[in-house]
ZAMARGU-4260 file (C-alpha; in steps of 0.2 Angstrom, whole numbers, plus 5000, padded with zeros to 4 digits):
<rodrens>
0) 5143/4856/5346 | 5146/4845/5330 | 5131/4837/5332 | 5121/4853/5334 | 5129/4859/5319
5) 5126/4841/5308 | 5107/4841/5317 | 5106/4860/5310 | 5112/4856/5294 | 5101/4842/5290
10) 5086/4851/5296 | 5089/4867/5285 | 5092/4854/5270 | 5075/4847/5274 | 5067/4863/5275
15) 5074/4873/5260 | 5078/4858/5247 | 5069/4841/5252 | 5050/4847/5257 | 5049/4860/5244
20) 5055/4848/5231 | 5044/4836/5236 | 5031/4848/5234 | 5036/4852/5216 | 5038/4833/5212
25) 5022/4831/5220 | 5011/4846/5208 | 5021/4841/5191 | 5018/4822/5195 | 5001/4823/5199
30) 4993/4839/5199 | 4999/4849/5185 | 4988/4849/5169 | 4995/4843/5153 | 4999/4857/5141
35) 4996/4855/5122 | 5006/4867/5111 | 4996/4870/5092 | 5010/4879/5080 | 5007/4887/5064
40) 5017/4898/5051 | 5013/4911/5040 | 5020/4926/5035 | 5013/4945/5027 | 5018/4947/5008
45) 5016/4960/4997 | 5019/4965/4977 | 5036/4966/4974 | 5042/4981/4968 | 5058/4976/4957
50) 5065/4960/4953 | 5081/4965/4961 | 5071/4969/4977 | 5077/4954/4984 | 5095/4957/4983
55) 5092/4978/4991 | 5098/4983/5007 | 5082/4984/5014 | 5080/4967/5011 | 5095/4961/5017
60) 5094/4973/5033 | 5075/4965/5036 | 5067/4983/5033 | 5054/4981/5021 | 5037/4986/5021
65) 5033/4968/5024 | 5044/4969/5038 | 5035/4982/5047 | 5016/4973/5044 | 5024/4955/5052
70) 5030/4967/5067 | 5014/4973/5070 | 5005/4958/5067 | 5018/4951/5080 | 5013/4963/5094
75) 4994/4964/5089 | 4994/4943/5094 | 5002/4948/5111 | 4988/4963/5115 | 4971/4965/5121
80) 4966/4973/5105 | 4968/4956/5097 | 4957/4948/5112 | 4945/4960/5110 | 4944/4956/5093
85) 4942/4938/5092 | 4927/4941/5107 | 4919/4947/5094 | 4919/4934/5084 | 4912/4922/5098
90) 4927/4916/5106 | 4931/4922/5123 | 4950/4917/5129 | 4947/4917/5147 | 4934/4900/5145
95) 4948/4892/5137 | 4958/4893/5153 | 4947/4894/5168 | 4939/4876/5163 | 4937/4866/5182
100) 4948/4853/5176 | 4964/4865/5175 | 4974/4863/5190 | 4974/4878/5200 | 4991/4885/5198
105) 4985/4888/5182 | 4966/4891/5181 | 4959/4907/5181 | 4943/4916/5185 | 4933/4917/5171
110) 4929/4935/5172 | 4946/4941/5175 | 4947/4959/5171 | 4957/4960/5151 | 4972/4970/5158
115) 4977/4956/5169 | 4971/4944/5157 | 4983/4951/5144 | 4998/4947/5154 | 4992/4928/5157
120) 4988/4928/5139 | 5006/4935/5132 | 5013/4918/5142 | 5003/4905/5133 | 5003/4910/5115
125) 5023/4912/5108 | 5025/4924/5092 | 5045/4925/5083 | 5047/4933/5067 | 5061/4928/5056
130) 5067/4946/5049 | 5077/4934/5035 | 5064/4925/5027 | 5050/4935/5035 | 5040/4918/5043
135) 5030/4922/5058 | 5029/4905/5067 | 5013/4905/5079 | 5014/4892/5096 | 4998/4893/5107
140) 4997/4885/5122 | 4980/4877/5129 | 4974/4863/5141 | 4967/4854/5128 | 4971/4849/5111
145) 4954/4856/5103 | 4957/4872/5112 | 4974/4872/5107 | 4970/4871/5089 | 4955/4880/5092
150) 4961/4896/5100 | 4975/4897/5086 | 4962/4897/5072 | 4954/4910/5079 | 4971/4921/5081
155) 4977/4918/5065 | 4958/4923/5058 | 4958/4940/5068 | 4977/4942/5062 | 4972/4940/5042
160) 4957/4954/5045 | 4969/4966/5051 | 4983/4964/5037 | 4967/4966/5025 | 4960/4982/5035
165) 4978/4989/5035 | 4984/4987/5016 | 4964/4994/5013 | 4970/5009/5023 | 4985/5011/5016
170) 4977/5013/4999 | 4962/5023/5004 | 4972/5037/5010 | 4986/5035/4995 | 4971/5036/4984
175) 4959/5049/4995 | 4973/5062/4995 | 4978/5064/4977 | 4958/5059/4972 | 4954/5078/4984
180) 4972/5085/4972 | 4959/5082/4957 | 4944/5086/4962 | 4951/5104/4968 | 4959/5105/4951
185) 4943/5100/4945 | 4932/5114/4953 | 4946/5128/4949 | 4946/5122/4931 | 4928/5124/4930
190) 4925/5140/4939 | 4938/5147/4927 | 4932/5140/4912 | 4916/5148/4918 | 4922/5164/4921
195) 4929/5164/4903 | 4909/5161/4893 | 4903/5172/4905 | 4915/5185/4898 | 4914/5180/4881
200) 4895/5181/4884 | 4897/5198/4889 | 4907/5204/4876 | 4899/5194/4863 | 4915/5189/4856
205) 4925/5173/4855 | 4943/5179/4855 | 4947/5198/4858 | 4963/5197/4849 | 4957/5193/4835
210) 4947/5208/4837 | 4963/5218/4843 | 4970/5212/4825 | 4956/5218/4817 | 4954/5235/4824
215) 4973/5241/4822 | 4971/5234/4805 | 4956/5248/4801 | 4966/5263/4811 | 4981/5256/4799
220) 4972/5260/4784 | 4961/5276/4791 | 4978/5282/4795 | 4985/5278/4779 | 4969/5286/4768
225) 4970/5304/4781 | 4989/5304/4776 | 4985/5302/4757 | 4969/5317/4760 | 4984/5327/4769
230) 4998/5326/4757 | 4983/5328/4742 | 4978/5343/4748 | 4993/5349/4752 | 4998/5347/4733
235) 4983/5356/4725 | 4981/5370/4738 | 4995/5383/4731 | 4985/5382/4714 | 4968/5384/4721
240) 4961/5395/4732 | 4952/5392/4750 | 4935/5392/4745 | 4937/5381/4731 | 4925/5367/4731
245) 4937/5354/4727 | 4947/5358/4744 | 4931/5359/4753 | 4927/5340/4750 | 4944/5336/4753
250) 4944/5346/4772 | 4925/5337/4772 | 4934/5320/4769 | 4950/5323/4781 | 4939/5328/4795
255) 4929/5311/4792 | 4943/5300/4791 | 4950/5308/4807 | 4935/5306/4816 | 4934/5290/4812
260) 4951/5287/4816 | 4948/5295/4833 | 4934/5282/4836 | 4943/5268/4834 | 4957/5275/4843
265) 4945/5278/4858 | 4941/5259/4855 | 4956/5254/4857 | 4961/5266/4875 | 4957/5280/4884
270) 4974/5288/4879 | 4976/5294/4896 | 4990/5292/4908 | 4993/5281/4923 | 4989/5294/4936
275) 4973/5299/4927 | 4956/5291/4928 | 4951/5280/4913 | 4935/5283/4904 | 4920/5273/4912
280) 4917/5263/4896 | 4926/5248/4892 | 4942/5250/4882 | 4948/5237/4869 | 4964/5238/4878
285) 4957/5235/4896 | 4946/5219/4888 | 4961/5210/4881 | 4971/5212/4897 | 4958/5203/4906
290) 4955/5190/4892 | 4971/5188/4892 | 4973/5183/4913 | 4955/5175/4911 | 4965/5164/4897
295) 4980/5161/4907 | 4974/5155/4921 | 4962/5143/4909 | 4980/5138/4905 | 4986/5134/4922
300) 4969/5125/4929 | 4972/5115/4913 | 4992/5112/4917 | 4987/5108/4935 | 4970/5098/4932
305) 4983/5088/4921 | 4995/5086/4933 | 4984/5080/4947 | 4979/5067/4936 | 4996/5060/4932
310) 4997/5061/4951 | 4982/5050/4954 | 4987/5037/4939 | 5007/5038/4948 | 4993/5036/4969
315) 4983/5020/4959 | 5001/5012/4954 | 5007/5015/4971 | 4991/5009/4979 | 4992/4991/4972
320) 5008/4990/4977 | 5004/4992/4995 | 4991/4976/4994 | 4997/4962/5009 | 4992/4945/5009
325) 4991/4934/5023 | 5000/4919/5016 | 4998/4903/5029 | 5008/4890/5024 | 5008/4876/5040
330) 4989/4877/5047 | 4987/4876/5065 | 4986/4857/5068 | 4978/4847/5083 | 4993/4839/5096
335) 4991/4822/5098 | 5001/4822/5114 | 5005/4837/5127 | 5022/4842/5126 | 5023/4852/5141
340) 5027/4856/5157 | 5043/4846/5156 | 5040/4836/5169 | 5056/4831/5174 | 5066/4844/5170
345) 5058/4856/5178 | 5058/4848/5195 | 5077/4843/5194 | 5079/4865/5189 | 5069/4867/5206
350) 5077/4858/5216 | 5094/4862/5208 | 5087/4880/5214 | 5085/4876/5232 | 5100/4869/5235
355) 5109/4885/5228 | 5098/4895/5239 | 5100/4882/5255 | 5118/4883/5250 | 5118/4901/5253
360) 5111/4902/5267 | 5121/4891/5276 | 5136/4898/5271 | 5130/4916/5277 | 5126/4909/5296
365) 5142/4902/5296 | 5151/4916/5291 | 5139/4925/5303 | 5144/4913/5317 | 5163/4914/5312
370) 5163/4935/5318 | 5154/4932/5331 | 5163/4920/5339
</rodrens>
């Protein structure tokens, strides 16, 4: 019974530990491509806003607008978009790493579909973003050291397009928004302005107050000259009598004067009531009124034509502040030597693994043997 159990034991040690880390030993030692790491750093900067920017909380806390770009940047390396985008340039991912020489753990086909490309991808290039400085540092893993270097180039390339596309969106639409605020002020403005010659125009006038002025100053003195007539009269007529000539020329010049004044008064309003029509002819009253809104809302188009300016000058200083650089300060450089799969490491971490699991096992069939005894 004891030499069953050893014999068991040591066949289930062979089996779970020492063939499959042979194995392992065996792919890492001799079939396992050499892998090349290229690295690069570079961060997204912007026009600082303030001096004591640096010391905000939004600084301190890593929240600022730069932030945000290098998080983007950081997941646009990791998605298709980004493969897609350097395919366009001329450089397809997938050649890199379905070469023959690749060991076939690693080799892939070459016309793998980009969905299952983007997760193999997402494993050979590394992105960290360091919220404190705001340094994006870029580690892509190839087969080669041209390829390594190569493939980085390309991602860093396709990562400066889209920081320039994104800070020229940003200010288009900043700019596009307030430029359509101006160029409705604009149209109101002139359509108003329009409406006011067109009125003037009409009334051949330039400005009906001054008109307004004028006519109350002519009633003013018709209605003084009938009041001197009336009180003139009215002192001679107890010593002449009713057909004297001199009485008839005054009635002939009090019944001038008041038509006159009935004239102007007629030019100035219907004298009627609210609830009763108004004459069909234009009234002075009824021009100035609408002079007078045709004016004020001149007035306003001007105030808001002016305001939508300032808004537009407040959009264009806003604007270059949302300009991004892509600021590269370690190129991607060529490895002279591969640094990975660590060779070593990795097998001991295997085989350290099978003899956790061959541990296991052994102590569940014992404990299985144990209850069923």
């Amino acid at each position: 019974m004891l030499l069953l159990k050893r014999w068991w034991l040591r066949l289930s040690f062979l089996a779970l530990v020492l063939v499959p880390g042979a194995a392992v030993s065996l792919y890492y030692a001799v079939l396992a491509s050499p892998v090349y790491v290229s690295t690069a750093q570079f961060a997204v900067r912007g026009i600082s806003e303030a001096s004591a920017s640096f010391l905000s909380i939004t600084s301190v806390l890593g929240s600022s607008a730069q932030s945000y770009d290098s998080y983007i940047i950081t997941e646009y390396i990791r998605s298709n978009q980004m493969i897609r985008d350097v395919a366009q340039n001329g450089i397809d991912l997938r050649e890199f790493y379905s070469r023959p020489d690749i060991d076939a753990m690693e080799r892939i086909d070459p016309d793998m579909p980009l969905e299952y490309f983007t997760a193999y991808w997402s494993r050979k290039v590394e992105v960290s973003f360091n919220s404190t400085t705001g340094n994006i540092v870029l580690r892509v893993r190839a087969f080669s050291a041209e390829d390594a270097q190569t493939i980085a180039e390309a991602v860093l390339s396709a990562s400066q397009v889209l920081v320039t596309r994104l800070s020229a969106n940003a200010r288009e639409q900043l700019i596009a928004a307030a430029q359509q605020e101006v160029n409705n002020s604009e149209q109101r403005l002139t359509e108003v302005r329009r409406d006011l010659a067109a009125f003037r125009d009409q009334q051949q006038v330039v400005d009906v107050e001054q008109i307004g002025q004028v006519e109350q100053t002519v009633i003013s003195e018709l209605e003084r000259q009938l009041s001197e007539l009336q009180i003139r009269r009215g002192s001679i007529s107890s010593s002449l009598s009713a057909d004297s000539p001199t009485l008839r020329v005054l009635d002939q010049q009090i019944a001038s004067v008041t038509a006159q004044l009935e004239e102007r008064r007629g030019r100035v309003g219907a004298g009627t009531s609210s609830d009763q029509p108004a004459s069909d002819d234009p009234r002075l009253s009824s021009v100035v009124n609408e002079f007078r809104e045709l004016t004020l809302s001149q007035e306003y188009a001007e105030t808001a034509y002016t305001r939508a300016l300032g808004s537009l000058e407040t959009a264009l200083i806003d604007a270059r502040k949302q300009d991004r650089y892509f600021a590269i300060f370690e190129e991607p450089h060529r490895p002279e030597v591969p640094t990975e799969p660590r060779r070593l490491f990795l097998v001991l971490l295997f085989i350290a693994g099978f003899s956790i699991v061959w541990g296991i096992v052994v102590m569940i069939i014992a404990a299985i043997r144990e209850h069923s005894v």
